[in-house]
N, CA, C, O and CB atoms as a CASP TS submission, in Angstrom:
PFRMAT TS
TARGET T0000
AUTHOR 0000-0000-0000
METHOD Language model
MODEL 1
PARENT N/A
ATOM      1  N   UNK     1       1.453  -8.558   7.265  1.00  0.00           N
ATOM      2  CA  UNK     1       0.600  -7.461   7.652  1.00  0.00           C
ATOM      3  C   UNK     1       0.601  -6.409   6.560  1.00  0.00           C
ATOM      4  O   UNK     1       1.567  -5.768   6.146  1.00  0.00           O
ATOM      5  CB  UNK     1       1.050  -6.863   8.986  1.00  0.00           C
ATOM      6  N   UNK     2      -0.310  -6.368   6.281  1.00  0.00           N
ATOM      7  CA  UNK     2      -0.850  -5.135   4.902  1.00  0.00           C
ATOM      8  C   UNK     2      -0.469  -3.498   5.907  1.00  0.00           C
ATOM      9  O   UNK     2      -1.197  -2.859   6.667  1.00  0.00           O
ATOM     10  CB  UNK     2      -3.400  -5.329   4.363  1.00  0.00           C
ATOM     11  N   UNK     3       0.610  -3.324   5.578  1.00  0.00           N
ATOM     12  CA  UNK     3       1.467  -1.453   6.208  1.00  0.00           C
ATOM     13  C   UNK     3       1.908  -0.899   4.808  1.00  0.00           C
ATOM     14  O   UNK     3       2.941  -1.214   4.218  1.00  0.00           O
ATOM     15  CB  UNK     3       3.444  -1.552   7.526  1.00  0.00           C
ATOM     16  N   UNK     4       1.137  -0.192   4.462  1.00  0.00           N
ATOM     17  CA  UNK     4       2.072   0.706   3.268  1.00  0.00           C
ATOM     18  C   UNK     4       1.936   1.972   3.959  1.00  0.00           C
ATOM     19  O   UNK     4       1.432   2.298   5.034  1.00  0.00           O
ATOM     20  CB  UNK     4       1.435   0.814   1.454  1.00  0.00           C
ATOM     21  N   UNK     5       2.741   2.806   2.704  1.00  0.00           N
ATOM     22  CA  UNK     5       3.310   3.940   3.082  1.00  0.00           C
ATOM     23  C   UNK     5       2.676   4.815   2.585  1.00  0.00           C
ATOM     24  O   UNK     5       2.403   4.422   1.451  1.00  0.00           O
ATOM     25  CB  UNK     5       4.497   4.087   2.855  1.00  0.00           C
ATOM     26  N   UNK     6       2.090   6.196   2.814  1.00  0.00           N
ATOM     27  CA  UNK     6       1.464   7.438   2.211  1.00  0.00           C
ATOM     28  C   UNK     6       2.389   8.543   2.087  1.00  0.00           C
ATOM     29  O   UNK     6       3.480   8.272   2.589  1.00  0.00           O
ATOM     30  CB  UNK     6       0.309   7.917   3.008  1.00  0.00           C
ATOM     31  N   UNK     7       2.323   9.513   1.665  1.00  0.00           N
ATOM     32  CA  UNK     7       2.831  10.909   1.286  1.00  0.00           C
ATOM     33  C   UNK     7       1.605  12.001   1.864  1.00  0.00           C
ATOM     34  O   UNK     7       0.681  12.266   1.095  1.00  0.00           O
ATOM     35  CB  UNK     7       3.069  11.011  -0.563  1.00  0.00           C
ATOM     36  N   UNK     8       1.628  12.471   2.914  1.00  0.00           N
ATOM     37  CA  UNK     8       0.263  13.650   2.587  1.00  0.00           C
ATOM     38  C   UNK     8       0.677  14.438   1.846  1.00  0.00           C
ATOM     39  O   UNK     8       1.757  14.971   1.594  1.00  0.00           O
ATOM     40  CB  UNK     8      -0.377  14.561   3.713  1.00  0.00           C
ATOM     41  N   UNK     9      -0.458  14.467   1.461  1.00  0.00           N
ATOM     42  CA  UNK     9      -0.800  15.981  -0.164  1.00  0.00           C
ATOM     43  C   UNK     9      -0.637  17.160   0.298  1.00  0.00           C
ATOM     44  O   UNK     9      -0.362  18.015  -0.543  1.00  0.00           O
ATOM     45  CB  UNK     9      -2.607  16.266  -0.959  1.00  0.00           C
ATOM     46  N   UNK    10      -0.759  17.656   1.938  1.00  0.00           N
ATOM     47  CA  UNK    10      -0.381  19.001   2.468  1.00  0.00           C
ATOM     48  C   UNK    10       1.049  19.113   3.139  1.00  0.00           C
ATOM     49  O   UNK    10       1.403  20.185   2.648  1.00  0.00           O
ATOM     50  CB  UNK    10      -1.430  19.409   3.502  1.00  0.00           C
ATOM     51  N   UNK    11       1.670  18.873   3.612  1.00  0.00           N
ATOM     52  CA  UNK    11       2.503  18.997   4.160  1.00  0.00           C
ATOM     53  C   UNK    11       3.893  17.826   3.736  1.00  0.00           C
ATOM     54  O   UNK    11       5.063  17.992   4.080  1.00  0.00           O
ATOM     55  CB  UNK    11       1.882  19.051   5.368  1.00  0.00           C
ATOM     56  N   UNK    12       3.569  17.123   3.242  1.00  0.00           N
ATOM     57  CA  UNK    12       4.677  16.148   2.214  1.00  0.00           C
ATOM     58  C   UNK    12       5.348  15.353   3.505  1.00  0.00           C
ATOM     59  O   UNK    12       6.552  15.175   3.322  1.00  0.00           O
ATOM     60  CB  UNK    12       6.153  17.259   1.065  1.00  0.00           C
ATOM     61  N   UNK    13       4.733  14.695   5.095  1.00  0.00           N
ATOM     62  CA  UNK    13       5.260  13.862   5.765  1.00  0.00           C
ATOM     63  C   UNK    13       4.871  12.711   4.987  1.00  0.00           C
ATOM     64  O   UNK    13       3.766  12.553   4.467  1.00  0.00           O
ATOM     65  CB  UNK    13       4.943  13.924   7.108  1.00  0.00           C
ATOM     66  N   UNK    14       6.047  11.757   4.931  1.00  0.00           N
ATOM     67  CA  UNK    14       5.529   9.961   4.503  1.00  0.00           C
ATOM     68  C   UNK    14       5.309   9.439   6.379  1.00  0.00           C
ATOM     69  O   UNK    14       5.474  10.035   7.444  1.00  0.00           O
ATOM     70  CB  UNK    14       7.448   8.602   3.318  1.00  0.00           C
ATOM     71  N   UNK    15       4.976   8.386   6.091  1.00  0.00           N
ATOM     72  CA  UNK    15       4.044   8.074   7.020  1.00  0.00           C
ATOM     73  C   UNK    15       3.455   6.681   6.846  1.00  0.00           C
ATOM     74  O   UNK    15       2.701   6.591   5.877  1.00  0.00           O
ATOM     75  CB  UNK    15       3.048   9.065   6.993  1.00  0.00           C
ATOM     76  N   UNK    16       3.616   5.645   7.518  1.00  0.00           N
ATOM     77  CA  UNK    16       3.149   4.258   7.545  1.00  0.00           C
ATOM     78  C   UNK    16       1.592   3.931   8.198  1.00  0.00           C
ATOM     79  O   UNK    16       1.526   4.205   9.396  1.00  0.00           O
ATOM     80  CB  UNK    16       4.248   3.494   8.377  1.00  0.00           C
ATOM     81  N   UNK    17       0.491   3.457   7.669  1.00  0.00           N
ATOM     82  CA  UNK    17      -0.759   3.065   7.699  1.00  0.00           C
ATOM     83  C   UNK    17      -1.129   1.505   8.100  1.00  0.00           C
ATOM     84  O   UNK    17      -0.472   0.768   7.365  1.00  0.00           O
ATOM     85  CB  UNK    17      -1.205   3.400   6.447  1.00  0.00           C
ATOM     86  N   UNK    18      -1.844   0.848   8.890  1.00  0.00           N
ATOM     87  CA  UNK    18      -2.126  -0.747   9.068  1.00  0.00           C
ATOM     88  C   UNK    18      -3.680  -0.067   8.369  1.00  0.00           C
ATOM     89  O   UNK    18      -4.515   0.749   8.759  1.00  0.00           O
ATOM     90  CB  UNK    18      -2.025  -1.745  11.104  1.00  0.00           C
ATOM     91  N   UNK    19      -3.470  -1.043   6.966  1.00  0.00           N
ATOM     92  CA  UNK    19      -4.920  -1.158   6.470  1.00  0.00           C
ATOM     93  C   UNK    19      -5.245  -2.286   6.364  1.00  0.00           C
ATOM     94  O   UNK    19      -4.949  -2.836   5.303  1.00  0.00           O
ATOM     95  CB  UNK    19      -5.248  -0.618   5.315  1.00  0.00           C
ATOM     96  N   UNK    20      -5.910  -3.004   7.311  1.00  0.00           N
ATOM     97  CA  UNK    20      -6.616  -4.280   7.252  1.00  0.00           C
ATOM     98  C   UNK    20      -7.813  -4.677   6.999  1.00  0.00           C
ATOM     99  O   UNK    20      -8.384  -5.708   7.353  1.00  0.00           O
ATOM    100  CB  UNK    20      -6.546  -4.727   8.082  1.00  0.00           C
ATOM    101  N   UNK    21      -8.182  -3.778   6.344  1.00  0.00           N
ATOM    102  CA  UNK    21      -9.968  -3.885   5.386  1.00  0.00           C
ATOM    103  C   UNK    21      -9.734  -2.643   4.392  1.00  0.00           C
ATOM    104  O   UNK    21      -9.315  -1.521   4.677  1.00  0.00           O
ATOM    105  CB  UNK    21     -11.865  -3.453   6.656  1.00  0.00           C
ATOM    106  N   UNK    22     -10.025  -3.031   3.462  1.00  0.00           N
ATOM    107  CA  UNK    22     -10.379  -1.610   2.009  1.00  0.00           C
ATOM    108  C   UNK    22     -10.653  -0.580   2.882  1.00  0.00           C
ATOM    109  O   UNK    22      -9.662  -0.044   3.377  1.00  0.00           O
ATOM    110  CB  UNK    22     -12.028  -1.773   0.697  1.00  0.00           C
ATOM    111  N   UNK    23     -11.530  -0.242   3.142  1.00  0.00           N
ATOM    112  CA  UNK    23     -11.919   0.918   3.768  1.00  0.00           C
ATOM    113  C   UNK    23     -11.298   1.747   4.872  1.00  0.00           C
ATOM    114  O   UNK    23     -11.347   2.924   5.230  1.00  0.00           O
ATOM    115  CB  UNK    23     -12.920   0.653   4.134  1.00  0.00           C
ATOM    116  N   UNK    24     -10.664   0.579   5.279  1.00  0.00           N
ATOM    117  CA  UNK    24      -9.725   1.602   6.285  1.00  0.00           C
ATOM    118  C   UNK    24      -8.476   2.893   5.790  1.00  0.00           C
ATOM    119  O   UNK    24      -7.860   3.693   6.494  1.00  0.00           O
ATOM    120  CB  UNK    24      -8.814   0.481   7.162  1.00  0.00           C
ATOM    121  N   UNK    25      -8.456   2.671   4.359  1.00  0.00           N
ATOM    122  CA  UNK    25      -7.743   3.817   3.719  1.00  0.00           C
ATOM    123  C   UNK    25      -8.495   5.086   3.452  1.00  0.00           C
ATOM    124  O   UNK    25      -8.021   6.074   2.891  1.00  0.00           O
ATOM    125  CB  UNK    25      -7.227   3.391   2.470  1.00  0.00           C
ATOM    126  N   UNK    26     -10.069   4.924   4.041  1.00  0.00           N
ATOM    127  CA  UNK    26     -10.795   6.251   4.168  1.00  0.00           C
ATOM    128  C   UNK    26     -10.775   6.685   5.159  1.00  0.00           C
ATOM    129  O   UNK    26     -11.458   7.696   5.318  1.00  0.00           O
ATOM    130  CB  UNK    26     -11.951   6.349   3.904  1.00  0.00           C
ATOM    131  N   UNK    27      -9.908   6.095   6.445  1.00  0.00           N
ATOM    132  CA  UNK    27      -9.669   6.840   7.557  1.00  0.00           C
ATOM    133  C   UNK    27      -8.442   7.046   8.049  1.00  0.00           C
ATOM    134  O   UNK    27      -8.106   7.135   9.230  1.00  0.00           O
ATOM    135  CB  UNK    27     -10.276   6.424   8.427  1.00  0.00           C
ATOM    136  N   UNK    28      -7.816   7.116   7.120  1.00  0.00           N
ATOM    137  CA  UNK    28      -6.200   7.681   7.238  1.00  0.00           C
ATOM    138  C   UNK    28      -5.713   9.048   7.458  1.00  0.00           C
ATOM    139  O   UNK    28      -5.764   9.629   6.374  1.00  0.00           O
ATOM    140  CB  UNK    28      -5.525   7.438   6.059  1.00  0.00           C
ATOM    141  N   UNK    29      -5.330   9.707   8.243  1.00  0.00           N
ATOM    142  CA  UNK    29      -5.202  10.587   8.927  1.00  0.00           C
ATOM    143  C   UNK    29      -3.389  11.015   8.755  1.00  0.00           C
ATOM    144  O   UNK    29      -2.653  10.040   8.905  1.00  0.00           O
ATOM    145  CB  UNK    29      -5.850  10.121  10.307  1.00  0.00           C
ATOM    146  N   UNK    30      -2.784  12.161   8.506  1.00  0.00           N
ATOM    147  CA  UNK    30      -1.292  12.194   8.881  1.00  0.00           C
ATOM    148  C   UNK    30      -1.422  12.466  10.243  1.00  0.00           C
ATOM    149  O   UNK    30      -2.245  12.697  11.129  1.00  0.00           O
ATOM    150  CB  UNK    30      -0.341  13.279   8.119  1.00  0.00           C
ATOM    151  N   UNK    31      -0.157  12.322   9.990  1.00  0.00           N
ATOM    152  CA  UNK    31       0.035  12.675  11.902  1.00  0.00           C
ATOM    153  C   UNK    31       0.772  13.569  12.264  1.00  0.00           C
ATOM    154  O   UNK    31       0.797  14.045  13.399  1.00  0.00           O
ATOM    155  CB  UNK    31       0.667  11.612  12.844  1.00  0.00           C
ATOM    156  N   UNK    32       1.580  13.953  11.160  1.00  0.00           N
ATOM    157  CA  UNK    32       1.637  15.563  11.342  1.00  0.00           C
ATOM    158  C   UNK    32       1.113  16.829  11.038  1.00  0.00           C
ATOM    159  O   UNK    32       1.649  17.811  11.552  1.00  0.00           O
ATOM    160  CB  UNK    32       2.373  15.838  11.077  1.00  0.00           C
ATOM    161  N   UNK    33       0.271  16.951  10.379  1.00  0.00           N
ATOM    162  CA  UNK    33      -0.596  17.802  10.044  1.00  0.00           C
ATOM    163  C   UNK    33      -1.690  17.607   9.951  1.00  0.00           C
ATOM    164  O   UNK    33      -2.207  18.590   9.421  1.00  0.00           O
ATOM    165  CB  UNK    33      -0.412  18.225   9.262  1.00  0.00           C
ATOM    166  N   UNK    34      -2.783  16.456  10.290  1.00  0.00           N
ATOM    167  CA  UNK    34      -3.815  15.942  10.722  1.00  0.00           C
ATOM    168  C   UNK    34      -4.655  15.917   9.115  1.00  0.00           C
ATOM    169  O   UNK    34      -5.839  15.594   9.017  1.00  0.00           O
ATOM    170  CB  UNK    34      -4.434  16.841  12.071  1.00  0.00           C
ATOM    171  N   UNK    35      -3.889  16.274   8.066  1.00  0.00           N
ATOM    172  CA  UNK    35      -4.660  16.182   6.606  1.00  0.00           C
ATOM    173  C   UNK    35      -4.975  14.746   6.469  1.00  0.00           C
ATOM    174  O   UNK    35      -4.344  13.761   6.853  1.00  0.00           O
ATOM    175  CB  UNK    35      -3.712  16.699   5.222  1.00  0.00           C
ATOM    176  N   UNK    36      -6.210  14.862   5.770  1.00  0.00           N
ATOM    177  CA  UNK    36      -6.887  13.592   5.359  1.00  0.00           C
ATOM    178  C   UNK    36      -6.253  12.752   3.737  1.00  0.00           C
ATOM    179  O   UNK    36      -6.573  11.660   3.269  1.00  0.00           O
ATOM    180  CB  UNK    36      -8.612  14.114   5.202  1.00  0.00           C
ATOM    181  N   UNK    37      -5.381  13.680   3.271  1.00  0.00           N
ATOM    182  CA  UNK    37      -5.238  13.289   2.027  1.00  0.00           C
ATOM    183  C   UNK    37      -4.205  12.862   1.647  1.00  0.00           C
ATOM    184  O   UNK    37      -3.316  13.708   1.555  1.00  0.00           O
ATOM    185  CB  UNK    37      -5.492  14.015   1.326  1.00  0.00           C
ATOM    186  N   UNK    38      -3.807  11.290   1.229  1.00  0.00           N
ATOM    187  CA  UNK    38      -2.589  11.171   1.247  1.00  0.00           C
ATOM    188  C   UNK    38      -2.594  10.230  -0.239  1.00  0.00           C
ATOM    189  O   UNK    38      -3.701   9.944  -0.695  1.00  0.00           O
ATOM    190  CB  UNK    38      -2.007  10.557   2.730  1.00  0.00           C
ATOM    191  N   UNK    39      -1.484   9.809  -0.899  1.00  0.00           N
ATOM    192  CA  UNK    39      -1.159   9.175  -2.015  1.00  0.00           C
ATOM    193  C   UNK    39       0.130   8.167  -1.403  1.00  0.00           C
ATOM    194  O   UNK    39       1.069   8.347  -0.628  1.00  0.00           O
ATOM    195  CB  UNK    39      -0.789  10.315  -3.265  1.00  0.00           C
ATOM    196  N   UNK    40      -0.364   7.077  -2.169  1.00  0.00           N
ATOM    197  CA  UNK    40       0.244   5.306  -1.586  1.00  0.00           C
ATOM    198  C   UNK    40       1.438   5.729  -2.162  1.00  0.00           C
ATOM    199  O   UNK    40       1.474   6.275  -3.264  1.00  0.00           O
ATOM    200  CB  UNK    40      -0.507   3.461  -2.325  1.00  0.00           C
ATOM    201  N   UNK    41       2.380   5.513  -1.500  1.00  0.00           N
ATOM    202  CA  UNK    41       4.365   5.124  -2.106  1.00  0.00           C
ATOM    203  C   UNK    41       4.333   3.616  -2.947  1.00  0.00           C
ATOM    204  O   UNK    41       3.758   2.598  -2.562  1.00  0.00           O
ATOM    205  CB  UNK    41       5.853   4.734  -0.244  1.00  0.00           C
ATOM    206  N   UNK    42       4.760   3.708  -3.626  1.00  0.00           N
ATOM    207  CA  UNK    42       5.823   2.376  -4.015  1.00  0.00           C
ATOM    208  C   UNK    42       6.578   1.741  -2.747  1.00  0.00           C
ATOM    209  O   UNK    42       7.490   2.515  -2.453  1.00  0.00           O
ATOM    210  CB  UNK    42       7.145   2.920  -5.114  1.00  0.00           C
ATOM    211  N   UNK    43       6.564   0.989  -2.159  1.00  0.00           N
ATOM    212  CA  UNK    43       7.338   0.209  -1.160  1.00  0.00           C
ATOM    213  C   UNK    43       8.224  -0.639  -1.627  1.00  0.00           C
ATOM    214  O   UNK    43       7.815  -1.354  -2.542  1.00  0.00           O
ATOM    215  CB  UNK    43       6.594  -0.501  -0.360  1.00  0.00           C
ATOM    216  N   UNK    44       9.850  -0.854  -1.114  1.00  0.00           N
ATOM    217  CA  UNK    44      10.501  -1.676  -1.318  1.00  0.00           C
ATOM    218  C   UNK    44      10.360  -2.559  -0.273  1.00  0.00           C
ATOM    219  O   UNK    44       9.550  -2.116   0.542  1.00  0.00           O
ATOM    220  CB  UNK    44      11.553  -1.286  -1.595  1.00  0.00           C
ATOM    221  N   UNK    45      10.782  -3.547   0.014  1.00  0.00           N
ATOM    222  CA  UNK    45      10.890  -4.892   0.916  1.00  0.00           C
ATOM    223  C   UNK    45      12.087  -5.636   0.662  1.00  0.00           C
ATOM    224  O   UNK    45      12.667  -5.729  -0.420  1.00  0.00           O
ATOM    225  CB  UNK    45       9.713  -5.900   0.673  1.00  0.00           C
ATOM    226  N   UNK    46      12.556  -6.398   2.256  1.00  0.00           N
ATOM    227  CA  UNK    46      13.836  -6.942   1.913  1.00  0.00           C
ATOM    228  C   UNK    46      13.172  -8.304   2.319  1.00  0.00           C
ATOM    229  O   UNK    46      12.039  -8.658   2.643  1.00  0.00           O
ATOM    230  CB  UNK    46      15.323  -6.343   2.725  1.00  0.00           C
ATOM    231  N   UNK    47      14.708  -9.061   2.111  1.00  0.00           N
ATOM    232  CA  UNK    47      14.343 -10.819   2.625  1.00  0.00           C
ATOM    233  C   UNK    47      15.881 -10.633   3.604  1.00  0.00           C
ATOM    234  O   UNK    47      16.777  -9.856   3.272  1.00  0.00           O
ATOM    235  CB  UNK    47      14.362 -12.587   0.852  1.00  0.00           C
ATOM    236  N   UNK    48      15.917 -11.277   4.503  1.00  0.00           N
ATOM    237  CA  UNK    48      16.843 -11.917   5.327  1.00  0.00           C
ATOM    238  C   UNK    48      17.129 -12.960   5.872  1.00  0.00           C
ATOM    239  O   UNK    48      16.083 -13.351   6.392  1.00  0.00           O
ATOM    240  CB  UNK    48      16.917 -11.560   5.958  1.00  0.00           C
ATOM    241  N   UNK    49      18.214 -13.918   6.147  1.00  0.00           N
ATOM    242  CA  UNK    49      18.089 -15.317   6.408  1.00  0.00           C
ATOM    243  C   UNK    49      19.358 -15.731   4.957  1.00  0.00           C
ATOM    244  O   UNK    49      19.208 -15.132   3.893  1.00  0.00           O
ATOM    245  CB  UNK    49      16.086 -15.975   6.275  1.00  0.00           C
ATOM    246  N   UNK    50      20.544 -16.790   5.111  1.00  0.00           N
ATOM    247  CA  UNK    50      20.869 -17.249   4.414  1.00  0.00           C
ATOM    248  C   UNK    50      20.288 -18.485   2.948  1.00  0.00           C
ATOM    249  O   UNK    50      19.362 -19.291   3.043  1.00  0.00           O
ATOM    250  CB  UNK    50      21.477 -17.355   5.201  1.00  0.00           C
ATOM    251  N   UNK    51      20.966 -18.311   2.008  1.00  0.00           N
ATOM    252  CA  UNK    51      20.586 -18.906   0.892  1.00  0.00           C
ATOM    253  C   UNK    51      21.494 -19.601   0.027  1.00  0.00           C
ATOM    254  O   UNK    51      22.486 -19.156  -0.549  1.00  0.00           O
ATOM    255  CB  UNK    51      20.032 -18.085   0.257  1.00  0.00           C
ATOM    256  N   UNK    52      21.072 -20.610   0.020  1.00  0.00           N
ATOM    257  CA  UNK    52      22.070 -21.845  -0.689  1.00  0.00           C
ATOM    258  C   UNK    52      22.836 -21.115  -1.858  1.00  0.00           C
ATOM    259  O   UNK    52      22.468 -19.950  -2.013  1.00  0.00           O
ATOM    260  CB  UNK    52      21.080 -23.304  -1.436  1.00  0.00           C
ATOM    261  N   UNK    53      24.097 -21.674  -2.947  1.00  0.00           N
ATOM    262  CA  UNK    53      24.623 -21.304  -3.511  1.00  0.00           C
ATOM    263  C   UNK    53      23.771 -21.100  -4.559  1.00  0.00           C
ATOM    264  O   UNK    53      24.079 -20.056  -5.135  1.00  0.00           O
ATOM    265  CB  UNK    53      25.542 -21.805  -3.510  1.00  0.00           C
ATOM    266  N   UNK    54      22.621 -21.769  -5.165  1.00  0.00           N
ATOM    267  CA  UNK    54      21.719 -21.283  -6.311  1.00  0.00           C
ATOM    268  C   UNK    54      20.852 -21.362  -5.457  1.00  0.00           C
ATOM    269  O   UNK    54      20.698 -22.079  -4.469  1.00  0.00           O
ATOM    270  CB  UNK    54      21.486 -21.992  -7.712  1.00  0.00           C
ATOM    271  N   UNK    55      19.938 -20.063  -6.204  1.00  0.00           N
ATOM    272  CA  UNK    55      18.736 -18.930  -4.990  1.00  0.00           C
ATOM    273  C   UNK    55      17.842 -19.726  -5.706  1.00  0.00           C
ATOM    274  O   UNK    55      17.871 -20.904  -6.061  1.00  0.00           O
ATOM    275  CB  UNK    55      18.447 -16.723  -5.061  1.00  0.00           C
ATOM    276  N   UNK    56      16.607 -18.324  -5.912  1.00  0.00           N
ATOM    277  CA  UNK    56      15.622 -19.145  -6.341  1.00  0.00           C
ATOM    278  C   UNK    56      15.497 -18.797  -7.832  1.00  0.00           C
ATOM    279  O   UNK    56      15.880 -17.795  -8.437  1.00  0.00           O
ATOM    280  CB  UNK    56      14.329 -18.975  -5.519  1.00  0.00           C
ATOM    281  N   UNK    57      14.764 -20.056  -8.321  1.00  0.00           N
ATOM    282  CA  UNK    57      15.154 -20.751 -10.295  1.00  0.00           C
ATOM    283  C   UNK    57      16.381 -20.625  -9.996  1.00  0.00           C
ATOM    284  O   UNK    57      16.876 -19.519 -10.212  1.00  0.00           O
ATOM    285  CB  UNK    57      14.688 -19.734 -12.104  1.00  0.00           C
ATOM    286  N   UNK    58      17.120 -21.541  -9.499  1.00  0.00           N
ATOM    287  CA  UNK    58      18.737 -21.530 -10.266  1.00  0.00           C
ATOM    288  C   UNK    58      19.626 -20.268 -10.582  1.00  0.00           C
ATOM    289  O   UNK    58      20.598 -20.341 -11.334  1.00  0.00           O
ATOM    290  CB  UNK    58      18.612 -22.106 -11.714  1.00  0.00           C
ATOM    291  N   UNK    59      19.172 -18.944  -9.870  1.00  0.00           N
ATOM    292  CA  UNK    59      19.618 -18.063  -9.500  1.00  0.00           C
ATOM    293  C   UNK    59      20.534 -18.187  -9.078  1.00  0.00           C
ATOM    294  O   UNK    59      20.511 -19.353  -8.685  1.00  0.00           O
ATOM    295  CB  UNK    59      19.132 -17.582  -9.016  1.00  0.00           C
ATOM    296  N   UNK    60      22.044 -17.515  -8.683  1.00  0.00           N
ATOM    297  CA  UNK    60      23.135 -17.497  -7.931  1.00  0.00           C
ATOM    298  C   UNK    60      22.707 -16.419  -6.641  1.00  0.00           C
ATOM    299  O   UNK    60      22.097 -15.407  -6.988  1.00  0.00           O
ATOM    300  CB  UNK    60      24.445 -17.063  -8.891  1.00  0.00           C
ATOM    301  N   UNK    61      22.918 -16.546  -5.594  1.00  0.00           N
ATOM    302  CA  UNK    61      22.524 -16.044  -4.350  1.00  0.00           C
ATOM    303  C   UNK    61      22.769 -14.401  -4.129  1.00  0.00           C
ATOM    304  O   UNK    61      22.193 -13.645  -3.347  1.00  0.00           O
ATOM    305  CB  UNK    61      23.294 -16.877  -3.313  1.00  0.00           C
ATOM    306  N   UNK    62      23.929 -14.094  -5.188  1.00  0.00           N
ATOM    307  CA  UNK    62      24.047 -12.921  -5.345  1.00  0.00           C
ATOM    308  C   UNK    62      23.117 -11.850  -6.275  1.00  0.00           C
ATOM    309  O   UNK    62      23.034 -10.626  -6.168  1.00  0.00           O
ATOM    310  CB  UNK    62      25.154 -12.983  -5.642  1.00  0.00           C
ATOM    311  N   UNK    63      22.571 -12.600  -7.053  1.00  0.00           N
ATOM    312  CA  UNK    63      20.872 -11.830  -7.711  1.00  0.00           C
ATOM    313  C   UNK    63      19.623 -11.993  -7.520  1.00  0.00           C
ATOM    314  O   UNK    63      18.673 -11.532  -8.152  1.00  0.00           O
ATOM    315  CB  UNK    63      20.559 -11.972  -8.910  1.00  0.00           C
ATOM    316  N   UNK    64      19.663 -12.925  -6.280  1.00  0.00           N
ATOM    317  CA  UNK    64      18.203 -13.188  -5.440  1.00  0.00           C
ATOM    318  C   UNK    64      18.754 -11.895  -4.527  1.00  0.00           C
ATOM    319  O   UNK    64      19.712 -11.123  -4.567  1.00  0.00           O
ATOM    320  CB  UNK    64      17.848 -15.084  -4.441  1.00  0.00           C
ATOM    321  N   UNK    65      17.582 -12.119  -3.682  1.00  0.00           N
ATOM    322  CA  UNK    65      16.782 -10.937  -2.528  1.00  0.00           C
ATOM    323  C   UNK    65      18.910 -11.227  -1.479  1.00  0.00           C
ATOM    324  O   UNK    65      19.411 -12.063  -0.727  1.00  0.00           O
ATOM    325  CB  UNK    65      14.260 -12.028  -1.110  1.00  0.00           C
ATOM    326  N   UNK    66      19.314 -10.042  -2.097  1.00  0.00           N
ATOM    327  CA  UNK    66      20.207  -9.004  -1.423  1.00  0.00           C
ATOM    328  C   UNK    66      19.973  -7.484  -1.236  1.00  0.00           C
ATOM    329  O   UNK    66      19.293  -6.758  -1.960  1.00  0.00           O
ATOM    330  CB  UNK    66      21.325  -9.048  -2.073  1.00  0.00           C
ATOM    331  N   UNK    67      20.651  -7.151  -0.154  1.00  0.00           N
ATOM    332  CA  UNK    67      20.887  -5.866  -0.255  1.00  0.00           C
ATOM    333  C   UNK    67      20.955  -4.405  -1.331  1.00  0.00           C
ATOM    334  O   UNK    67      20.475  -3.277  -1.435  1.00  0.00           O
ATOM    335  CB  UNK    67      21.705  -6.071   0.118  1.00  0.00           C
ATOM    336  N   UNK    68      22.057  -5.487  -2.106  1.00  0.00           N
ATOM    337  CA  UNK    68      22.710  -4.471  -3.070  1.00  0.00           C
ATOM    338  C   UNK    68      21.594  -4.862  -4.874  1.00  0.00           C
ATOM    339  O   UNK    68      21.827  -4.891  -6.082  1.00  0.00           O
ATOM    340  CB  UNK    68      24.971  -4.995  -3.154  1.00  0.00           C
ATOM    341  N   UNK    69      20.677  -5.030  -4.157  1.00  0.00           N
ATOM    342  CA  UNK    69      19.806  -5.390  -5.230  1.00  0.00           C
ATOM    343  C   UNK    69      18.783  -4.299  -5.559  1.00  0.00           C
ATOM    344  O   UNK    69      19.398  -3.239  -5.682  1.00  0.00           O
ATOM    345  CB  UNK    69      19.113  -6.658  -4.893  1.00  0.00           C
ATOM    346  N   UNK    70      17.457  -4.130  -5.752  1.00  0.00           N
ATOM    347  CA  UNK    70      16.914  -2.822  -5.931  1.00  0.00           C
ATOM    348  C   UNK    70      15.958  -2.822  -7.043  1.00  0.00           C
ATOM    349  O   UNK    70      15.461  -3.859  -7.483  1.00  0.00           O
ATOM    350  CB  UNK    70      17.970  -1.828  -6.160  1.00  0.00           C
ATOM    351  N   UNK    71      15.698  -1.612  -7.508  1.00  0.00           N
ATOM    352  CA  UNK    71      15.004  -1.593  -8.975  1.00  0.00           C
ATOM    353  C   UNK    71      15.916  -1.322  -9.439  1.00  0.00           C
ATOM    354  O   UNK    71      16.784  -0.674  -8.854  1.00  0.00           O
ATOM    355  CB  UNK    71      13.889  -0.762  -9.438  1.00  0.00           C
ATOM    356  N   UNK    72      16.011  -1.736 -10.654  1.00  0.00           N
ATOM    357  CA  UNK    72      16.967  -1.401 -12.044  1.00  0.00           C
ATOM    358  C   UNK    72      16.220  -0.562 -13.413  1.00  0.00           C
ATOM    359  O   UNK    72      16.883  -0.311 -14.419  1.00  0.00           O
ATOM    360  CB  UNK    72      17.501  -3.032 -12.706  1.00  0.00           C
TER
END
């Protein structure tokens, strides 16, 4: 499901959006201050579920999709 995250430009709540057509990011609304104007976050995402001793490419399981992983 296409959910990213906004910032409004007035009042600085982040705030999660279901945009399931382009255009529906012209009717994005905060919800705490009812401003129309918001700017997309960077989103992180996790994986969960166990993983063999080499991840994925021959990765070791500890530098595939963990926790303690991130941007660098």
């Amino acid at each position: 499901m296409p959910i990213y995250e906004f910032k409004c430009n007035r009042c600085g709540n982040i705030f999660e959006y279901l945009c399931l057509r382009k255009d529906d990011r012209d009717h994005l609304v905060c919800p705490s201050c009812g401003h129309g104007e918001a700017e997309t976050l960077l989103s992180t995402f996790s994986c969960t579920g166990s993983m063999p001793k080499k991840g994925v490419m021959g990765m070791s399981s500890s530098s595939a999709c963990s926790s303690s992983g991130g941007f660098s």
